[in-house]
C-alpha positions as a printed NumPy array, in Angstrom:
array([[  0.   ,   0.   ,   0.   ],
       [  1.453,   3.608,  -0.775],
       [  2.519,   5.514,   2.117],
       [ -0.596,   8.028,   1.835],
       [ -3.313,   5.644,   1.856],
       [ -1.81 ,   4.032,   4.676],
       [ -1.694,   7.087,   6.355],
       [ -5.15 ,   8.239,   5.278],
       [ -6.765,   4.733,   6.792],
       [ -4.234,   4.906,  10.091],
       [ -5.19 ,   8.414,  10.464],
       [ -8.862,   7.684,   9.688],
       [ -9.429,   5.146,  12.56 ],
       [ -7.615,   7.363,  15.094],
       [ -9.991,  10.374,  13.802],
       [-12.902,   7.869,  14.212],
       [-12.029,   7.574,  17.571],
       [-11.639,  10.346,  18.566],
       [-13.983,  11.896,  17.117],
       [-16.484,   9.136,  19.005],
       [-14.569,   9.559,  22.313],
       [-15.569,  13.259,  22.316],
       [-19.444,  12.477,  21.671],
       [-18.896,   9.893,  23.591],
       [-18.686,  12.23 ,  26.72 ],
       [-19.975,  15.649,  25.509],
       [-23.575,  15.009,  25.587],
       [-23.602,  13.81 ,  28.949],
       [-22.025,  16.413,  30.841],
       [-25.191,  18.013,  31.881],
       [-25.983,  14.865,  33.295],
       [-22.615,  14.301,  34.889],
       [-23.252,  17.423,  36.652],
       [-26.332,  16.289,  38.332],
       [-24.359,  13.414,  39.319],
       [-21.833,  14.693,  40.729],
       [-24.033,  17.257,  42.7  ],
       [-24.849,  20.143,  40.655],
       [-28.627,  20.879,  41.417],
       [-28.821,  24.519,  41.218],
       [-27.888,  26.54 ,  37.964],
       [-27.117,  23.221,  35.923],
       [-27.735,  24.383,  32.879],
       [-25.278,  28.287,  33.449],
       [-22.54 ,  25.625,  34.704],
       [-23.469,  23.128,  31.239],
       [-23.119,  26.155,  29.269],
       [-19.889,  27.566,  30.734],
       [-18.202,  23.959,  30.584],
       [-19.413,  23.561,  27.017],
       [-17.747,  27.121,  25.772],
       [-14.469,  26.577,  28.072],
       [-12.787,  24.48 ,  25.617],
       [-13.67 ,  26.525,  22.142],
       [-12.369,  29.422,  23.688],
       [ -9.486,  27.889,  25.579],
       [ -9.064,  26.187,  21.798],
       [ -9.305,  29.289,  20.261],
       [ -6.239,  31.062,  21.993],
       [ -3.966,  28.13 ,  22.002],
       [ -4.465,  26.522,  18.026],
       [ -1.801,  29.292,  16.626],
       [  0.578,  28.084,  19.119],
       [  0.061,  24.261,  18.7  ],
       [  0.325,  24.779,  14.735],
       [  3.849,  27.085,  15.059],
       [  5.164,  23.995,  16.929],
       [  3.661,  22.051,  14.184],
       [  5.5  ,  23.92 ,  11.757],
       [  8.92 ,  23.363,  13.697],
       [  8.307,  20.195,  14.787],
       [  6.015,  18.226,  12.601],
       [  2.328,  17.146,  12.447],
       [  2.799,  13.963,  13.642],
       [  4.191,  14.663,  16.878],
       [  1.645,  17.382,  17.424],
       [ -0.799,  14.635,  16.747],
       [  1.038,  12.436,  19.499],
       [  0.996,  15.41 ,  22.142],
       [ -2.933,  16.088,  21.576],
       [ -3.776,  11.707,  21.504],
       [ -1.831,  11.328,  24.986],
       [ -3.64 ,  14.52 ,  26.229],
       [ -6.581,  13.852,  25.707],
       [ -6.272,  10.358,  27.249],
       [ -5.37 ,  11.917,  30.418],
       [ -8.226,  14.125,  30.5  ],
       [-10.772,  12.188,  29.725],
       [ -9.476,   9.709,  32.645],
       [ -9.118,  12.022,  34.853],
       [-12.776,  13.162,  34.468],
       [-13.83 ,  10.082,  35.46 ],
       [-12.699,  10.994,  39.04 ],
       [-14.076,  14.478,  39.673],
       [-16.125,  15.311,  42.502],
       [-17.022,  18.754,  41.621],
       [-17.567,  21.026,  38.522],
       [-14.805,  23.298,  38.924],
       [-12.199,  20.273,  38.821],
       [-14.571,  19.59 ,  35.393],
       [-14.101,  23.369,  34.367],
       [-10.41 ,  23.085,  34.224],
       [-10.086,  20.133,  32.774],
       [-12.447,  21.255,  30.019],
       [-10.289,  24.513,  29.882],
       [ -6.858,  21.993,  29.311],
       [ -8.626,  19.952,  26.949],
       [ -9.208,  23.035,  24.436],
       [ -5.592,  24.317,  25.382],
       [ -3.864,  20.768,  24.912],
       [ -5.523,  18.889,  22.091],
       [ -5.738,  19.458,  18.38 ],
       [ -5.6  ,  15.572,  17.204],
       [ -7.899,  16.121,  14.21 ],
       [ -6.546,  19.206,  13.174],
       [ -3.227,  17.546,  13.321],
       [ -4.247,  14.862,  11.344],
       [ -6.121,  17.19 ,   8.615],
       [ -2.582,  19.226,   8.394],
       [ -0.506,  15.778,   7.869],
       [ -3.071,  14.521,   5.247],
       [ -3.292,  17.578,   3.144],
       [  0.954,  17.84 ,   3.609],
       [  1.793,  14.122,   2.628],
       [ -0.726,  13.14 ,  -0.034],
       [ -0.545,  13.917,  -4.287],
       [ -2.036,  17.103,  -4.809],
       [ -4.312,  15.285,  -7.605],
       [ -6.118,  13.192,  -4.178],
       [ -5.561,  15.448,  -1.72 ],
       [ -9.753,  16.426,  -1.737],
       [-10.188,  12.747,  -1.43 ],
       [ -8.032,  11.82 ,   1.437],
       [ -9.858,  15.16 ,   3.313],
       [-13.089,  14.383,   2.338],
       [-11.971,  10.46 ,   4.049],
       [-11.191,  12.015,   7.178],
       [-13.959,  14.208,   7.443],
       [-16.442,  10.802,   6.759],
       [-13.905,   9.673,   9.791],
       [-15.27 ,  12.79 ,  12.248],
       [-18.873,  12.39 ,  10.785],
       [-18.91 ,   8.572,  11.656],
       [-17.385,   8.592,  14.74 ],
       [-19.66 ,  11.872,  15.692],
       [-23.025,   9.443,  15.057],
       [-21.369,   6.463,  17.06 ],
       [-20.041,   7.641,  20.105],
       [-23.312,   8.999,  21.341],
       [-24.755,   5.324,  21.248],
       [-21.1  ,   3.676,  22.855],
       [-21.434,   6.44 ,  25.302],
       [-25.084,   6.346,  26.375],
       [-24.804,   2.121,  26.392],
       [-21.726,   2.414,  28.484],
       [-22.947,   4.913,  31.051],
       [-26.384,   2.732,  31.156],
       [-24.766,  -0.216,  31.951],
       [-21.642,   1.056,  34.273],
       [-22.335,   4.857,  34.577],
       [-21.2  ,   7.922,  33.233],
       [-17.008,   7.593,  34.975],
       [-16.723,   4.999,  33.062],
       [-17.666,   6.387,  29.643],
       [-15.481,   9.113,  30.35 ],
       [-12.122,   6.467,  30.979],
       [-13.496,   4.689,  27.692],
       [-13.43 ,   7.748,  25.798],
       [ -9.828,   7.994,  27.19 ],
       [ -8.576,   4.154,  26.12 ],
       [-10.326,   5.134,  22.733],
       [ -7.833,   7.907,  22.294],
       [ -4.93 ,   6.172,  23.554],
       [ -5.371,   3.263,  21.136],
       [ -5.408,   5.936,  17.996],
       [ -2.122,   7.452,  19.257],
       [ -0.624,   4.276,  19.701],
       [ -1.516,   3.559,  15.854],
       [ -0.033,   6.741,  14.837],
       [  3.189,   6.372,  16.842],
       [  3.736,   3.082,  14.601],
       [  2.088,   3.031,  11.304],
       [  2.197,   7.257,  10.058],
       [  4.931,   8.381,   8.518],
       [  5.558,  12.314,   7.68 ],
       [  7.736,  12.675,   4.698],
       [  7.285,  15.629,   3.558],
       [  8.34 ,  18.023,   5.625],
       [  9.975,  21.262,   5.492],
       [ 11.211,  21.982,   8.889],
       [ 10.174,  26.196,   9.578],
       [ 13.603,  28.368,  10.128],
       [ 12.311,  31.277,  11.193],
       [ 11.592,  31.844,  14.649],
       [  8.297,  31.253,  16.397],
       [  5.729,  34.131,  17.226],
       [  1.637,  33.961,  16.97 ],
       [  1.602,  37.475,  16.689],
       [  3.963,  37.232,  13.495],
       [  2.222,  34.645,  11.974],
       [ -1.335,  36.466,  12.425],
       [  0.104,  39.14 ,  10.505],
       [  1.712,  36.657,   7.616],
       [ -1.496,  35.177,   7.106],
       [ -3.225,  39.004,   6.937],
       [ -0.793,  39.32 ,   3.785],
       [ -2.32 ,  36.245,   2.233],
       [ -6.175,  37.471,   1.613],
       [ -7.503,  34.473,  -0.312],
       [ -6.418,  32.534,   3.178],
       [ -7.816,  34.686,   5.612],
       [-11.052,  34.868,   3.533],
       [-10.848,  30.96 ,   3.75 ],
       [-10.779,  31.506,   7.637],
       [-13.673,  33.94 ,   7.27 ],
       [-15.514,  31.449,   5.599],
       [-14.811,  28.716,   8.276],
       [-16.013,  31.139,  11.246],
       [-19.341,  31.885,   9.158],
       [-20.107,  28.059,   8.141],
       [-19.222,  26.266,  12.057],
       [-20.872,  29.215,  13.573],
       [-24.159,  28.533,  11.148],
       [-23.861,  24.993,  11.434],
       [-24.203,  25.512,  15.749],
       [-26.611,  28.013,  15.543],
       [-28.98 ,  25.152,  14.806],
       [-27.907,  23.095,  17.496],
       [-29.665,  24.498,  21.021],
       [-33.215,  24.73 ,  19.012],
       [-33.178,  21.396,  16.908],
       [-34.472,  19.189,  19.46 ],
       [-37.158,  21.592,  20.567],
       [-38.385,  21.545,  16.835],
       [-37.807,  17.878,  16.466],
       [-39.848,  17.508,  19.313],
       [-42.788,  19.602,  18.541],
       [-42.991,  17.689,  14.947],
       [-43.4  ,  14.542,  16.636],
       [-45.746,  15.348,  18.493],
       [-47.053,  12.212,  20.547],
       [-45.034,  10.019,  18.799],
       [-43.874,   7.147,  20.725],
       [-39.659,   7.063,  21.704],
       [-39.582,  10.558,  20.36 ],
       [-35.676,  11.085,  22.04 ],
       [-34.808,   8.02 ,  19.901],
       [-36.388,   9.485,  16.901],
       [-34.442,  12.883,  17.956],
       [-31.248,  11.266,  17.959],
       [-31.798,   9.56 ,  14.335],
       [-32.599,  12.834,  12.988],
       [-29.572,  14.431,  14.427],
       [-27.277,  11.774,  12.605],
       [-28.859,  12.3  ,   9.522],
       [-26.864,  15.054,   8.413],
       [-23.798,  12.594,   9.579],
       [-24.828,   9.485,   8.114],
       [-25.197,  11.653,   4.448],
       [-21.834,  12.259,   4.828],
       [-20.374,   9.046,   4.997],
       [-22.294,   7.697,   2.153],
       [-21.377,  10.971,  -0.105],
       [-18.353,  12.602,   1.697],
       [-15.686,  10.677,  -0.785],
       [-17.879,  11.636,  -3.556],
       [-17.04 ,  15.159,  -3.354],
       [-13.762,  14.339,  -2.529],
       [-13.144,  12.86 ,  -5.732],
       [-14.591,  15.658,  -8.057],
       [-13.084,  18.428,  -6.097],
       [ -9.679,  16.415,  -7.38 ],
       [-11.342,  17.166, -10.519],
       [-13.095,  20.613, -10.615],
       [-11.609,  22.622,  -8.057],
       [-12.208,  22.87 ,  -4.245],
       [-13.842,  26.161,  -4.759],
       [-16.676,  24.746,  -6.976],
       [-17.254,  22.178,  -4.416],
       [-17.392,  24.637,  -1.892],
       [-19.932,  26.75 ,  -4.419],
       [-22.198,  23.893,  -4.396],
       [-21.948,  23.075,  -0.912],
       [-22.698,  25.883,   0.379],
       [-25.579,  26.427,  -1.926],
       [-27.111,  23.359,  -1.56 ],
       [-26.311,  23.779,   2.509],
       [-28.391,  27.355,   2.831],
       [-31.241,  26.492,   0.098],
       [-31.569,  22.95 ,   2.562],
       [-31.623,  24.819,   5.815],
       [-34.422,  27.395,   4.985],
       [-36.504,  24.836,   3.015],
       [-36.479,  22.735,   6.153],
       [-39.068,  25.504,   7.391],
       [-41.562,  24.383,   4.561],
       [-42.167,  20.809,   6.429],
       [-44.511,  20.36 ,   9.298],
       [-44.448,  16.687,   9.814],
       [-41.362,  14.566,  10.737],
       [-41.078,  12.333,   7.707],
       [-40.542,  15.331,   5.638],
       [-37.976,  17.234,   8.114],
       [-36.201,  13.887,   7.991],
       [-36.111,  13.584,   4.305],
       [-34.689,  17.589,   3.52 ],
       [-32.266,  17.109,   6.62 ],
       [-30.578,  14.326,   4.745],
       [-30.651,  16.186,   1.568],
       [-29.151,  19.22 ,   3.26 ],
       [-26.398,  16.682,   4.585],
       [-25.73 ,  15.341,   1.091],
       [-24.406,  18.969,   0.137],
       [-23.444,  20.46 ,   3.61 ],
       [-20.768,  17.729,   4.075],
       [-18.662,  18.904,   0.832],
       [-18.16 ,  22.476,   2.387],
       [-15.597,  21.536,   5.311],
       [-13.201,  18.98 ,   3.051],
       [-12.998,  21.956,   0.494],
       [-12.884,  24.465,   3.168],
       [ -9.4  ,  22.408,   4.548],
       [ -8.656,  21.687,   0.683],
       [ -8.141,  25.796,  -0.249],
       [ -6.053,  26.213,   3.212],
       [ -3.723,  23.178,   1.43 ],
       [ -3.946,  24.892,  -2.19 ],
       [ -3.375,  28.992,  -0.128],
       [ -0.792,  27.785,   1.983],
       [  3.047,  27.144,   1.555],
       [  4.225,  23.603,   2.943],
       [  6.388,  25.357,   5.478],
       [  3.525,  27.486,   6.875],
       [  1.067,  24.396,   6.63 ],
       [  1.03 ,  23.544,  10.73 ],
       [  0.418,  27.171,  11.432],
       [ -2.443,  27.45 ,   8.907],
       [ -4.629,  24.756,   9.717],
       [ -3.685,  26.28 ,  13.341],
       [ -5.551,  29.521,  12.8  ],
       [ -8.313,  27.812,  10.653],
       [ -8.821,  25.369,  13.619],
       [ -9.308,  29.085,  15.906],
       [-11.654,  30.089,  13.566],
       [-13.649,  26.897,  13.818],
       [-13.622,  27.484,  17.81 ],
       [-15.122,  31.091,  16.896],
       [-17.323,  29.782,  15.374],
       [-18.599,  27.422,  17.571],
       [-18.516,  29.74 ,  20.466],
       [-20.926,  32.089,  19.029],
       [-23.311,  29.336,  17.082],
       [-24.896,  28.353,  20.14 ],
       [-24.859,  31.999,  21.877],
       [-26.864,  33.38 ,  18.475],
       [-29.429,  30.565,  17.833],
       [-30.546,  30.631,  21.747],
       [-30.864,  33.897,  21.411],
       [-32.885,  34.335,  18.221],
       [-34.82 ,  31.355,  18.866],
       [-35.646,  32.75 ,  22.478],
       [-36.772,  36.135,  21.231],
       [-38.547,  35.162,  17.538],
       [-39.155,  32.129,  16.859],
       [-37.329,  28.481,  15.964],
       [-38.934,  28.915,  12.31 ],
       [-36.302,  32.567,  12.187],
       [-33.118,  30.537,  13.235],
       [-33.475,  28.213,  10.23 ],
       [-34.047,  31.455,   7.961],
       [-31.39 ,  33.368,   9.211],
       [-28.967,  30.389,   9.527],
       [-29.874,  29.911,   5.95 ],
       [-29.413,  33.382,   4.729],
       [-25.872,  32.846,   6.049],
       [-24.952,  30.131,   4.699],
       [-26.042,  31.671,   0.914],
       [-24.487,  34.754,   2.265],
       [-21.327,  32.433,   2.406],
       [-21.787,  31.073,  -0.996],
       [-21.814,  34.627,  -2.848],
       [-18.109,  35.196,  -1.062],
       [-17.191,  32.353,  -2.444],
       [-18.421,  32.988,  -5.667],
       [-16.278,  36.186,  -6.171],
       [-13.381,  34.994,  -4.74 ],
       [-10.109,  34.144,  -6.871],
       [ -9.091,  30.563,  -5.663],
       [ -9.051,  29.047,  -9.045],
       [ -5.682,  28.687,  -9.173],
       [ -2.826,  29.072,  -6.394],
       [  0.425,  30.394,  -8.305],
       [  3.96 ,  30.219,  -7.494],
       [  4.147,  33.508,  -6.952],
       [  1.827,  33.462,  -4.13 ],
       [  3.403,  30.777,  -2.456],
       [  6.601,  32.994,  -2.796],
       [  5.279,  36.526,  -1.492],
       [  3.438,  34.575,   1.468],
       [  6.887,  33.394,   2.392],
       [  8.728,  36.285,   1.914],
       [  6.427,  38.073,   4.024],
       [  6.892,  35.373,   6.524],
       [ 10.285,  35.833,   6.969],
       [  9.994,  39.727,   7.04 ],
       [  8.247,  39.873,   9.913]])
């Protein structure tokens, strides 16, 4: 087997697991919390530990991808796996929710596995499959995303919720172990110049095309999570008094996931072919013309059907998304790109959440699709003007040149 497919399927299972390790635990904080005590503002103290990590993630993705830069991926990938195995088994052992505050706050300064892994990929693969290997490991996140919730909930039901925190952990430590032996990282160019985030915000202000690529992330996570505190209230109101309606909930939250496994390497392979900006054209397109038209059905069959349609497109924006940073970006600068795309994705998610509740809470849940919508289409038009059709040379030269200038 080449050395790039090897490391696409290597990296793919440790993404998998990861990826389920963290749903694995997420959605059962709040819960954890009661457990552990927390009867009085549960849901301030859910909110706080669930924004703790994107914005301790936020300030501390620069940093990781400088040293990534230096370094290499794959050690940053290393770091984050044996991290996150710590703190997932030391959550098992709290007693109180400000021991689970700060180890939410190290887990967005420490980790940065799939990021890692997304810089390696797009670094040591043929440019002609580059938007199939990323479109893999985003299938990888997606998968493990829709599994871990159902490994998580069996294991807490049948041993409790410490112990599907310490799984979560073993998870992660088996996908480092796989990376220690079985990735390789060839291609790498080894940064000379020295270290500073400040620097590198401003060499990345020089490149436009990239920071309007990290404008672009912001907008789509934070649209994406402005859905996510009203969807089960809607889900729930469409099914009415239909029987196991949390069950049903869940389903229709993986739809979205479960689109993008079956299509996710589809849109890999044509964005090898036409250009991760198309892709990202279409996605985006097809993601905000899905989101408002999922205001035009009442019952749940038909939410269910236009959610998966809207999943079909939404999951090509993210692999093209990662794609331009590969095509923007000099090798050298790689660790440190993917670095402040991965800040913008915290953004992003910090202020989804914040914006739906709010909207939702003041109009009504019909508005947050709209607006989300809007967005999203909003997004597309950006896209449409931009000038990504081809990265030359000379861009790759100027970017570094104003790397080392600074």
């Amino acid at each position: 087997m080449e050395r790039w497919k090897r490391n696409m399927w290597v990296l793919w299972i440790g993404v998998f697991f990861t990826s389920a390790s963290y749903s694995m635990v997420i959605p059962f904080l709040p819960l954890f919390l009661l457990q552990i005590g927390v009867h009085q503002h549960t849901e301030i103290w859910a909110g706080v530990l669930f924004s703790a990590a994107f914005l301790a993630g936020a300030i501390s993705s620069p940093y990781w991808g400088m040293l990534a830069d230096k370094y290499g991926r794959k050690p940053m990938i290393i770091r984050a796996g044996f991290s996150l195995f710590v703190i997932y088994t030391l959550t098992a052992f709290v007693n109180n929710p400000y021991e689970l505050l700060l180890l939410r706050i190290m887990q967005g300064l420490l980790t940065g596995f799939i990021p890692g892994a997304i810089a390696l990929i797009g670094t040591n693969t043929p440019k002609k499959n580059v938007g199939y290997a990323l479109a893999m490991i985003s299938t990888a996140t997606a998968s493990g995303g829709i599994i871990g919730p159902l490994l998580g909930g069996g294991i807490s039901t049948l041993v409790g919720n410490r112990w599907s925190f310490a799984s979560g952990g073993l998870l992660v430590l088996l996908s480092t172990i796989l990376v220690i032996y079985m990735v390789t990282e060839d291609n790498f160019t080894p940064c000379t110049t020295r270290g500073s985030v400040i620097n590198d915000i401003r060499t990345a202000r020089a490149n436009r095309p990239f920071m309007l690529v990290l404008l672009l992330t912001m907008v789509t996570v934070c649209s994406l999570m402005t859905i996510e505190p009203v969807l089960p209230l809607y889900i729930k109101k469409l099914g009415g008094s239909v029987e196991n309606i949390s069950f049903l909930a869940g389903v229709i939250f993986s739809l979205p996931g479960i689109a993008s496994i079956l299509f996710g390497a589809f849109w890999g392979r044509l964005a090898d072919k036409i250009g991760f900006r198309t892709i990202l054209i279409i996605g985006l397109c097809g993601g905000g013309i899905g989101t408002v038209a999922q205001i035009l059905f009442h019952d749940i069959w038909g939410f269910s059907i236009i959610r998966f349609i809207f999943g079909i497109f939404f999951c090509a924006v993210f692999p093209a998304l990662n794609g331009l940073v590969v095509k923007l970006t000099p090798d050298d600068f790689r660790g440190r790109a993917f670095g402040l795309n991965q800040t913008a994705n915290q953004i992003g998610g910090m202020l989804g959440p914040v914006l739906g509740g709010f909207i939702g809470g003041v109009f009504t849940i019909h508005t947050v699709f709209l607006i989300t919508g809007i967005f999203l289409l909003i997004a597309m038009a950006i896209a449409w003007k931009s000038n990504w059709k081809n990265t030359s040379t000379k861009r790759h030269e100027k970017f570094r040149s104003t790397s080392t200038s600074v």
